[in-house]
C-alpha positions in Angstrom: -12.2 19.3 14.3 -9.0 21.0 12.7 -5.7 20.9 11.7 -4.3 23.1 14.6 -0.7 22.8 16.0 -0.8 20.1 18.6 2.7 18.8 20.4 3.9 15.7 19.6 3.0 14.5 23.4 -0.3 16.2 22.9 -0.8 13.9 19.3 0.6 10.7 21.5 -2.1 11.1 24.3 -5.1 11.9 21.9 -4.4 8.9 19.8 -4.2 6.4 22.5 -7.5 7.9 23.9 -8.5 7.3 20.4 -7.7 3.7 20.7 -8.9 3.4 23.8 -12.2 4.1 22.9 -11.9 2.2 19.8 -11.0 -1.4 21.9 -14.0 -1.0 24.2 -16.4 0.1 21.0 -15.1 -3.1 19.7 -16.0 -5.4 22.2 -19.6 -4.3 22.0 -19.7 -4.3 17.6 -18.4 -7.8 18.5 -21.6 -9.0 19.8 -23.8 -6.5 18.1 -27.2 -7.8 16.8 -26.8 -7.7 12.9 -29.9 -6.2 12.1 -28.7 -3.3 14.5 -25.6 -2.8 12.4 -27.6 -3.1 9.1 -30.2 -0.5 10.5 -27.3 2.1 10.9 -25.8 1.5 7.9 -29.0 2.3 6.2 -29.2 5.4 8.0 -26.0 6.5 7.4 -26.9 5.8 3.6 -30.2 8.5 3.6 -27.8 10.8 5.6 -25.2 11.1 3.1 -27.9 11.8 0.2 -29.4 14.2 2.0 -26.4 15.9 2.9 -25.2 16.2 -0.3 -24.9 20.0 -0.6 -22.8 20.1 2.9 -20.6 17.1 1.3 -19.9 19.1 -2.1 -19.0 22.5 -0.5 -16.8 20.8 1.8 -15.5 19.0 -1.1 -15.2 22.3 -3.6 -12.5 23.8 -0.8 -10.4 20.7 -1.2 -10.4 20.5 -5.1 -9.7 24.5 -4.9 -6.9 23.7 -2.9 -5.3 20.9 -4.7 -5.7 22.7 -7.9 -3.9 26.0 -6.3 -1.1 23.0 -5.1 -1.1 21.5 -8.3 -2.1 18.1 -8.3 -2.2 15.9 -10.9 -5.4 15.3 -13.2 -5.4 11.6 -11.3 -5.0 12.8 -7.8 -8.1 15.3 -9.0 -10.0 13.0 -10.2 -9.3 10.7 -7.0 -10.4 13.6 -4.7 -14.0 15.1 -6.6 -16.8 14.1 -4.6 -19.8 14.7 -7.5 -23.4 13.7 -6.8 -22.8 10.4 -8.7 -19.7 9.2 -6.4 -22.0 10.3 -3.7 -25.0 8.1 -4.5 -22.4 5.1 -5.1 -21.2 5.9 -1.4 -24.8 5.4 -0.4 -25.4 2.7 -2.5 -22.7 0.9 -0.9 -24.1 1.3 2.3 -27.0 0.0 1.6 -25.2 -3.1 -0.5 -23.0 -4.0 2.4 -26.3 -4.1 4.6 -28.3 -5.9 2.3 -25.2 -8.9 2.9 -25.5 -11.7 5.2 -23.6 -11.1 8.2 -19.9 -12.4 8.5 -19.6 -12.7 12.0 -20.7 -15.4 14.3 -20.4 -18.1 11.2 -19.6 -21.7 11.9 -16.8 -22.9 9.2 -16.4 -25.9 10.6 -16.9 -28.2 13.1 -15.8 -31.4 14.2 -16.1 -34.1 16.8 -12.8 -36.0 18.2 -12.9 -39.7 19.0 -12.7 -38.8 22.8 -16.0 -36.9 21.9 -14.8 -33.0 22.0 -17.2 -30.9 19.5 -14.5 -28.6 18.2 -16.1 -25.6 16.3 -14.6 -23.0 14.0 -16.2 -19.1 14.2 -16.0 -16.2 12.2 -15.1 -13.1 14.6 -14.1 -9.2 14.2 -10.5 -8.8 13.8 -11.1 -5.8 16.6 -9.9 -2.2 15.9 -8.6 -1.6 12.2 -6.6 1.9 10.9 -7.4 3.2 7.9 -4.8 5.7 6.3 -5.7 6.8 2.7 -4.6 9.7 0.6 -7.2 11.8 -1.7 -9.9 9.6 -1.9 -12.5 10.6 0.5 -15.4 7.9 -0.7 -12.5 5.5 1.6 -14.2 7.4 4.4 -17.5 5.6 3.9 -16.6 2.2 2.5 -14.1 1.6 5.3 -16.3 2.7 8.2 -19.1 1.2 6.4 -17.8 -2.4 5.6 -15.6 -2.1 9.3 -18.9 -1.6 11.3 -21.1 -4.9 9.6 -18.0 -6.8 10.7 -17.9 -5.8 13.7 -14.9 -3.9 14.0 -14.0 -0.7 15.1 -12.3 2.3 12.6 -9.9 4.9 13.2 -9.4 6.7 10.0 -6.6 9.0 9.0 -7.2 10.7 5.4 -4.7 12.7 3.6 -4.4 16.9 3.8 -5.7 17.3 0.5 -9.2 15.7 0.9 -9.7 17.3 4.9 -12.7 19.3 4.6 -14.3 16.2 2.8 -13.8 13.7 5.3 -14.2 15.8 8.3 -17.9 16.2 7.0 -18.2 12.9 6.0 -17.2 11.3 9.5 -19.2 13.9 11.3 -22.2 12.3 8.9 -21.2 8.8 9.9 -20.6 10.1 13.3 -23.3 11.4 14.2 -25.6 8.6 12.2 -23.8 6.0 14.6 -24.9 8.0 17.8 -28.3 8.1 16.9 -28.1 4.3 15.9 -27.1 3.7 19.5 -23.8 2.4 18.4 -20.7 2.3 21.0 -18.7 5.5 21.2 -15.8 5.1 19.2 -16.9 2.9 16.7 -15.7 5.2 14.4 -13.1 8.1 14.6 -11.1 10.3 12.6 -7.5 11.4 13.3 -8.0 15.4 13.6 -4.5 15.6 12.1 -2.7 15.4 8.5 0.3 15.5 10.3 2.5 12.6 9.2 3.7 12.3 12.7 0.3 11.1 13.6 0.8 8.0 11.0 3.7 7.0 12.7 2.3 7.0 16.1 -0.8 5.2 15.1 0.8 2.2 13.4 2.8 1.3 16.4 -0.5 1.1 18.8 -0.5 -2.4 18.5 -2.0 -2.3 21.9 -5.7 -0.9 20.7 -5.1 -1.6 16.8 -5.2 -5.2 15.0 -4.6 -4.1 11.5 -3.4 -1.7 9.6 -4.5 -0.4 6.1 -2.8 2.0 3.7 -4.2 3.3 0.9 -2.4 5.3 -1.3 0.6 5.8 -3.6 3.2 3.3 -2.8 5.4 5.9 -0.8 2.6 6.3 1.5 2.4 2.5 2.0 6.2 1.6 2.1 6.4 4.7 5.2 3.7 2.9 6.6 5.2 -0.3 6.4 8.5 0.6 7.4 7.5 1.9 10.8 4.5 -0.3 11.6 4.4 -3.0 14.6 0.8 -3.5 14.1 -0.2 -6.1 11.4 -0.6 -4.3 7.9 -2.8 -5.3 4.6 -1.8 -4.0 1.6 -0.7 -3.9 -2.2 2.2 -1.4 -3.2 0.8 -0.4 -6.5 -0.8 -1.9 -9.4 1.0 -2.6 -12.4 -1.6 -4.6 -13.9 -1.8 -6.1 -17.6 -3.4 -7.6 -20.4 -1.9 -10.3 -23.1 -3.6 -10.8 -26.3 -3.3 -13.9 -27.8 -2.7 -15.4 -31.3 -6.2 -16.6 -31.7 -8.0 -13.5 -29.7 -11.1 -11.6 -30.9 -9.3 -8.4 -32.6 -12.6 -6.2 -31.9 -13.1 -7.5 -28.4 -9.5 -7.1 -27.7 -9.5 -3.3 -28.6 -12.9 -3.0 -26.8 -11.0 -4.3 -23.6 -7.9 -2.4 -24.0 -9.7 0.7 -24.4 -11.7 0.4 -21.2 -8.6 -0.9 -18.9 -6.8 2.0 -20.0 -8.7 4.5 -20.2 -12.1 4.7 -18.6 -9.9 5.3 -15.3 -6.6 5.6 -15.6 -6.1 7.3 -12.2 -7.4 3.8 -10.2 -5.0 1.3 -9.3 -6.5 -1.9 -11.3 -6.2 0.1 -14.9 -3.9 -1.4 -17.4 -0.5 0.0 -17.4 1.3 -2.8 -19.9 0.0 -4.7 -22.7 1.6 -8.1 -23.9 1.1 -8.8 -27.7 1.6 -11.7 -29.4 4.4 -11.5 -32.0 2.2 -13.3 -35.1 -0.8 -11.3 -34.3 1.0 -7.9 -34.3 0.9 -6.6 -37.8 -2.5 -6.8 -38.4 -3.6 -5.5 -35.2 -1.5 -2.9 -34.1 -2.2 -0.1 -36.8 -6.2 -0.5 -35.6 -4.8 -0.5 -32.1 -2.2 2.4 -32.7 -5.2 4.9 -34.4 -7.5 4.3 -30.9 -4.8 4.9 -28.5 -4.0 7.7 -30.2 -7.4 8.9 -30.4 -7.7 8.8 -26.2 -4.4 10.4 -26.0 -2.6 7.8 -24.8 1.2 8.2 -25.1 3.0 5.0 -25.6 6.1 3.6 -24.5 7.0 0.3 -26.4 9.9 -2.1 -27.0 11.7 -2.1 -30.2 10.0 -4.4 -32.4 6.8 -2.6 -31.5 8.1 0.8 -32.3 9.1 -0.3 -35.9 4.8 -0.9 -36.3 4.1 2.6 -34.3 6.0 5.2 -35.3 4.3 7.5 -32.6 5.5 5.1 -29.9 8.6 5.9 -27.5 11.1 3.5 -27.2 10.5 2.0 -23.4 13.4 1.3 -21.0 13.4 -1.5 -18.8 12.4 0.4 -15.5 9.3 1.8 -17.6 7.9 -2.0 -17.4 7.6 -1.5 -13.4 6.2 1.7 -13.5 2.5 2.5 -12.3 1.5 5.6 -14.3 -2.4 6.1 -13.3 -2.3 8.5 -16.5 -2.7 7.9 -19.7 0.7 6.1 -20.3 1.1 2.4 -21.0 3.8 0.3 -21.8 3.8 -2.3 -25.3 5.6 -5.2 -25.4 5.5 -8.2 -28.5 6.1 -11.5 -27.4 6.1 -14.9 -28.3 3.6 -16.6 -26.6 1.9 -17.0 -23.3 4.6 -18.3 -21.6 6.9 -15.5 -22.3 3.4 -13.4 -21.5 3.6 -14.9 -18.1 7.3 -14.3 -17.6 6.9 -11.1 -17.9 4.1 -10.4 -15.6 5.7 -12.2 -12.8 9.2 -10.4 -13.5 7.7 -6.7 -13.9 3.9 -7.3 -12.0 2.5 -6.0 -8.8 0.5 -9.4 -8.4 -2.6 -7.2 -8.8 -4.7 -7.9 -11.6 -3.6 -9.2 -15.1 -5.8 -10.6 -18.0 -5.7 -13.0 -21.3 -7.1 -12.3 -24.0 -7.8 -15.6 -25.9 -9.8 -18.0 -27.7 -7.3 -20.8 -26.8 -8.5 -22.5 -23.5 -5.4 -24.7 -22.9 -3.7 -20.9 -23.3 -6.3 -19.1 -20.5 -5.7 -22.6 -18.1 -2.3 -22.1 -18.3 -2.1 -18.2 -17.8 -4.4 -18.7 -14.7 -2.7 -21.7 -13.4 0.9 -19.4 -13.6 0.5 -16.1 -13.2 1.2 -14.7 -9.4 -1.6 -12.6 -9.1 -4.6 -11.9 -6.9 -7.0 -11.5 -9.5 -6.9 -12.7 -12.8 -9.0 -12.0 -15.9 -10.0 -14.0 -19.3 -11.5 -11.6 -21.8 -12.4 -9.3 -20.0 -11.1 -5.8 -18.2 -9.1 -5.7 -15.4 -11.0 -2.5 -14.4 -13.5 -4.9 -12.6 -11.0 -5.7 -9.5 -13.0 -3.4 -7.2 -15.0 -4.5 -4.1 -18.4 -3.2 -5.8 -18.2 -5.0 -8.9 -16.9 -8.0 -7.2 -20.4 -7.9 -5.2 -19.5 -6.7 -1.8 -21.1 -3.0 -1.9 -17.6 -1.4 -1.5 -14.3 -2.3 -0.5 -11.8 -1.8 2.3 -9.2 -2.2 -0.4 -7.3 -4.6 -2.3 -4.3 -6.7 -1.3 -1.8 -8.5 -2.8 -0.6 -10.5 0.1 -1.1 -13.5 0.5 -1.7 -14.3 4.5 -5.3 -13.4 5.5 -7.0 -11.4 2.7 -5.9 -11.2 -1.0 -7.6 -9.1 -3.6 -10.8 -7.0 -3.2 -11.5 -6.8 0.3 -15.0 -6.9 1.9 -16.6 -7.7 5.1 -15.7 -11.1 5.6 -12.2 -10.2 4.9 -12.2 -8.4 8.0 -13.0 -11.2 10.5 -10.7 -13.5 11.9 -11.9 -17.0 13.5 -11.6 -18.6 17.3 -12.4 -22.6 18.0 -15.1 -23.5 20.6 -14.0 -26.4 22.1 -17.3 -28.1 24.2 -16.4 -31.4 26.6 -18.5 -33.5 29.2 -14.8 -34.2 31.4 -12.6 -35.2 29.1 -8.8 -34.9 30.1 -5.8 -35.3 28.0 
């Protein structure tokens, strides 16, 4: 597999093989015994640890690469396969096999007067495309999660992780063969070219859903073109609020971790909302740790009179996703301007209260438009492994089918089973 010159005709005729291949793999994962799927994910799981070397030197050529191209710190940081991220691949795995199995369940069921048995079942929503920029660990959790749903994956990663997930796949690959798994229950697009993204979202006749991840160019092209179904979130301008009555200590505690333990992943914290009254005692404690992380401010006015290091924000700076160590401060009155705010400037990603009010915290959940919502605590936790499901297949912020972290039972659909002895309408 390489990124050789291909036609455009060439590209067109390889993908639809592609999803060829995928639809029939997908009517066998359908019906797929569930301890067959969970023995190949554990097998995938003991391949990838044992592969590490392979993985990393793969890896090495695409972090020498995208330091020669110069990428930025975040897109490094979302590209470096070490032997931690590794094990939390595997670990994954092994998570999402350990899980009860989402297809086949009944939801609900129901008998009509005229004595129909109507039931409801969880099914695969078929094939699913994967297109993802940098981070190559997407190559595992998608194909992972995909496969104990039952679905078929055709995955397209960016140019500047292909050496990682060309070995990666080949690992999964090969894993699947040996698990007597259809062929083509999981594939990679040979290609970076970003012709290949626009054929493949329009194959609506092998592909059920679509699934960018990326920066929110990448996901806006994707959308813009796409006649297959597409899950998503745009970008995630996420926040915290602190309130009048919050815990100072804990506040800085979460602030610190939800800006900067990550700053690079899409659920860190890129605005914070402080109350007005509880501003001048807390904001020199909170200006001395920011900048002790290095973390460049861009504030309002009011705020900038209590931070002289701050930079006084424009309005566009409130919509901005920085995935660096940026953020926005803004004071305000209460949680109802709080919540103004994050429905004007949000991504309805994650966003968080601070508070020891819980009138305050009902109200902030019961009106912010978000997927995910926190009460003291970090939005960092909006991630498919802390939310329980081994990994993730991403997060959306629609809100037809999935919303939020998405796991395996995200990616089933349902169909009714309508049983009769006769009856006619």
């Amino acid at each position: 597999m390489n990124q050789g010159k291909i036609s455009s005709a060439e590209m067109q005729e390889a993908l639809l093989a592609m999803g060829e291949k995928a639809k029939i793999a997908s009517r066998a994962l359908a019906v797929m015994d569930p301890e067959d799927k969970n023995r190949c994910l554990l097998r995938m799981a003991d391949a990838l640890l044992n592969e590490k070397d392979a993985i990393k030197a793969a890896n090495a050529k695409d972090i020498k690469a995208g330091e020669k191209n110069n990428l930025s710190s975040a897109m490094l940081d979302r590209l470096r396969l070490t032997d931690k991220v590794i094990d939390e691949m595997a670990a994954g795995l092994k998570t999402v096999a350990g899980q009860t199995d989402p297809v086949g369940k009944i939801l609900s069921e129901t008998v009509r007067p005229n004595g129909l048995v109507i039931k409801k079942i969880s099914v695969p929503l078929g094939v699913i495309g994967i297109i993802y920029e940098s981070r190559p660990n997407v190559t595992v959790d998608a194909a992972g999660i995909c496969l104990k749903a039952g679905n078929a994956v055709i995955l397209r990663g960016g140019s500047e992780a292909f050496h990682s997930n060309v070995v990666l796949a080949e690992i999964l690959n090969r894993t699947a063969i040996l698990s007597e798994l259809p062929d083509g229950a999981v594939q990679l697009v040979p290609w970076t070219d970003r012709e290949a993204v626009g054929l493949l979202v329009k194959m609506d006749q092998y592909l059920d859903l679509i699934i960018p991840r990326g920066g929110e160019g990448l996901i806006r092209a994707v959308c813009s073109q796409a006649t297959v179904p597409v899950l998503k979130h745009y970008k995630g301008v996420c926040h915290l609020y602190l309130d009048e009555n919050c815990d100072s200590a804990m506040a800085l505690k979460i602030i610190q971790n939800a800006k900067c333990q990550r700053p690079s992943a899409c659920n860190a914290m890129e605005t914070l909302l402080i109350n007005r009254t509880l501003a001048p005692k807390l904001v020199p404690e909170l200006a001395r740790m920011l900048n002790k992380c290095n973390v460049a401010v861009n504030a309002d006015f009011d705020y900038c009179q209590l931070d002289k290091r701050a930079n006084l924000a424009n309005d566009n700076d409130f919509y901005r996703e920085y995935l660096d160590y940026i953020m926005n401060v803004k004071l305000v009155d209460d949680v109802v301007e709080a919540v103004e705010h994050i429905n004007k400037y949000g991504s309805r990603h994650s966003d968080g209260i601070i508070s020891g009010d819980e009138n305050n915290i009902d109200y902030f959940f019961a009106n912010v438009d978000s997927s995910t919502l926190y009460a003291n605590a970090s939005t960092r936790f909006t991630d498919g492994g802390e939310f329980g499901m081994g990994a993730e297949i991403g997060i959306s912020t629609d809100k037809l089918h999935a919303r939020g972290p998405m796991g395996a039972d995200e990616l089933t659909s349902y169909k009714y089973i309508v049983r009769g002895n006769g009856q006619i309408r």
